[in-house]
N, C-alpha and C positions, 0 to 999 in steps of 0.2 A: 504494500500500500504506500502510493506516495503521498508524503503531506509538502504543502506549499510553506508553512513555515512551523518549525519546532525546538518549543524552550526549552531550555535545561534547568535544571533546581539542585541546589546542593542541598534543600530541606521541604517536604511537603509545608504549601503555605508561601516559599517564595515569588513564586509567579507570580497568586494570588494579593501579595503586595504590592505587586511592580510592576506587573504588567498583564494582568486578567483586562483593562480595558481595552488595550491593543490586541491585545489576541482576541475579543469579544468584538471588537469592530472589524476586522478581516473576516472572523468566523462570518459576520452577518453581508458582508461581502460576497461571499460565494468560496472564499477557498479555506482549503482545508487544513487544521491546525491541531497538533498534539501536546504534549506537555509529558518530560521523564526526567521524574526524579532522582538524584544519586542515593539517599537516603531516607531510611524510616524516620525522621526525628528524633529515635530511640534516647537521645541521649536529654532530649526538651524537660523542664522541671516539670511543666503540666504533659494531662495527661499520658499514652502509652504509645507505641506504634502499634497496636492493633486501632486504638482513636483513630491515629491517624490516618492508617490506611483507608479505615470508614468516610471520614472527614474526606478524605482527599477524592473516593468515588464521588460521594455528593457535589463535589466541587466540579470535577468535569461534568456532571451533570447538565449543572446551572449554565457553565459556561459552553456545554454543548460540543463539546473538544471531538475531533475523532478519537485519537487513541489520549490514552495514561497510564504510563507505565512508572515502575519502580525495577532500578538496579540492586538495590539492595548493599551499597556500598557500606561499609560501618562507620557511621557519624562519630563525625568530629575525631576520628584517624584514617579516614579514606585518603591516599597520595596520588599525585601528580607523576606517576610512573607508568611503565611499558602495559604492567595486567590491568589497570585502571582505564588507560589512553585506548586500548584495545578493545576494550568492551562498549567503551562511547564510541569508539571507532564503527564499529558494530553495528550499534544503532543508527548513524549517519546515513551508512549504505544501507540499511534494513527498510529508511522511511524517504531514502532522497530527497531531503528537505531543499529548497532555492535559498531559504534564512533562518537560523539560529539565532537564537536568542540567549544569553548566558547570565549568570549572574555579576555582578556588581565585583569592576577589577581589583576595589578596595573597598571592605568597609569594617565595620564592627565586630562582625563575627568572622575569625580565621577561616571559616569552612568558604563563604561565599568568594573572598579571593582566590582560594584554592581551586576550586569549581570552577572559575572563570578560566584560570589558566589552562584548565585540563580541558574543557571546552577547546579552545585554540587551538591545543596541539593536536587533541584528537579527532576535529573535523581536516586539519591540515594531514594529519596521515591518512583518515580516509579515503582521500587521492591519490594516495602511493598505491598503483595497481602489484606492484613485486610484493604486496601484505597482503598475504591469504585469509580472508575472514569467510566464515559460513554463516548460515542460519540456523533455527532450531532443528528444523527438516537434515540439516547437512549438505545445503546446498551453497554454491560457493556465493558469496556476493559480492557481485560489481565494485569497483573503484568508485567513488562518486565524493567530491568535494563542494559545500554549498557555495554560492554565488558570494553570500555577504553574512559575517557574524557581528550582532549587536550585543552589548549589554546593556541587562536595565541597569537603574540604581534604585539602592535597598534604603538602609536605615542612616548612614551616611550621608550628606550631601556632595553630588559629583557635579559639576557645570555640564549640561547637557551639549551635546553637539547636535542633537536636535529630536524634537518633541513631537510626539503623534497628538493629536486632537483626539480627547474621550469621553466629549460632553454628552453625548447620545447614551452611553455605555456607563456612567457612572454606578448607576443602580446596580448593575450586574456584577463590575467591580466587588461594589458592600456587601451582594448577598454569596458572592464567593468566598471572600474572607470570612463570611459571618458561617460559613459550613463549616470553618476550621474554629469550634464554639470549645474546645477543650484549650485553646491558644489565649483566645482572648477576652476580652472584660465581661465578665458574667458576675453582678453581684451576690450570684444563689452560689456561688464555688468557693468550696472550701479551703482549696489550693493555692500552695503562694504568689504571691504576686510578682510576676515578671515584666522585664525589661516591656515587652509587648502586649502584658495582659492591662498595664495600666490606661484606663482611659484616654492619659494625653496621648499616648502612641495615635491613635484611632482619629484624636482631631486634626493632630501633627502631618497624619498621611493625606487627610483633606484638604488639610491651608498647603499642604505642598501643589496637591494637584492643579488646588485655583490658584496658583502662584505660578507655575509650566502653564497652565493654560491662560492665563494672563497677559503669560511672555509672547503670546503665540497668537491674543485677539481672539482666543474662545472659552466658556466657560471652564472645561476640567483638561489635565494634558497628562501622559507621562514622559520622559525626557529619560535618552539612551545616547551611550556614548559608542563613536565608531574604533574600528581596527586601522581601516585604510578613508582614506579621501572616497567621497561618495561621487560617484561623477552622473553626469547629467548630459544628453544631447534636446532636451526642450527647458528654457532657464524658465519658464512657465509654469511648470514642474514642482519647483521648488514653492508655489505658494501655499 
């Protein structure tokens, strides 16, 4: 199955922060978009990874995703090496995506840098045709390198290089995140209170949005930083 564009997550719930409106406005677009995770969150203060795995079905749900996948990497010691690179490598050729989406090349949590990078290398080797990779089946799969990799940005502020429009899509945004309910601000939980579970996170990620969408002349945005130079042959294009 091919999808037109597919994000990567170093934790169920990062998309869902960063970029559920962009991938919610292409979905309503017509093309088709996945979302796969490296890891169970196993290691998050609240709830468990069996939550989240729950959590994370409902979430493609809402946002309608083709596929969702989890590698099962082990949080917060998954590396930036050959057996790691290989398995994303894997999935590149498995869904031939045209654009990736990665996480955040720097921020607060060590995992979501680390993710970004292994993202990088292992769409980059996916195009090395001399790396033999198979499918579940055993069947060999193609070489295939995406067109272009973005990152969102997460909990950190990054200067965007430039911001999608997700005023249509905001709602679908909140009720994505709101599917990951073991994460965040529930006054009935008994659980402690985290970086993310506290209310200001939640307003924090709104004034952000009308703030890229601001930048941009529409009500909500999200803003993602490039690898390479975006080029254009219609400067029209760029409105």
């Amino acid at each position: 199955m091919k999808l037109d564009i597919l994000a990567f997550a170093a934790h169920p719930d990062d998309t869902e922060l960063s970029c559920a409106g962009t991938l919610a406005a292409h979905i309503a677009m017509g093309y088709k978009v996945g979302v796969v995770d490296f890891t169970r969150g196993e290691l998050g203060t609240r709830g468990s990874a069996e939550i989240r795995d729950h959590e994370a079905r409902e979430s493609a749900k809402l946002q309608k995703l083709t596929i969702r996948e989890n590698l099962g990497f082990e949080d917060g010691f998954f590396a930036n090496d050959k057996k790691h690179q290989l398995e994303v490598a894997r999935v590149v050729r498995k869904y031939q995506p045209d654009v990736v989406l990665a996480n955040a090349v720097t921020d607060r949590h060590p995992d979501h840098g680390k993710a970004a990078k292994l993202a990088v290398d292992a769409c980059f080797l996916a195009g090395l045709r001399r790396i033999e990779l198979n499918d579940e089946e055993g069947d060999e799969l193609p070489a295939w390198r995406p067109r272009t990799l973005y990152h969102y940005i997460q909990s950190n502020f990054i200067q965007p290089d430039f911001v999608v429009d997700i005023s249509g899509f905001w709602s679908i945004k909140k009720q994505a995140i709101k599917a990951f309910k073991s994460q965040f601000h529930d006054p009935e939980s008994s659980e402690p209170e985290t970086f993310i579970s506290n209310p200001e996170f939640m307003r924090m990620l709104e004034a952000r949005a009308k703030e890229l969408g601001h930048s941009i002349g529409v009500e909500y945005g999200e803003g993602f930083t490039i690898n390479k130079n975006i080029g254009v042959k219609d400067i029209t294009s760029l409105l």
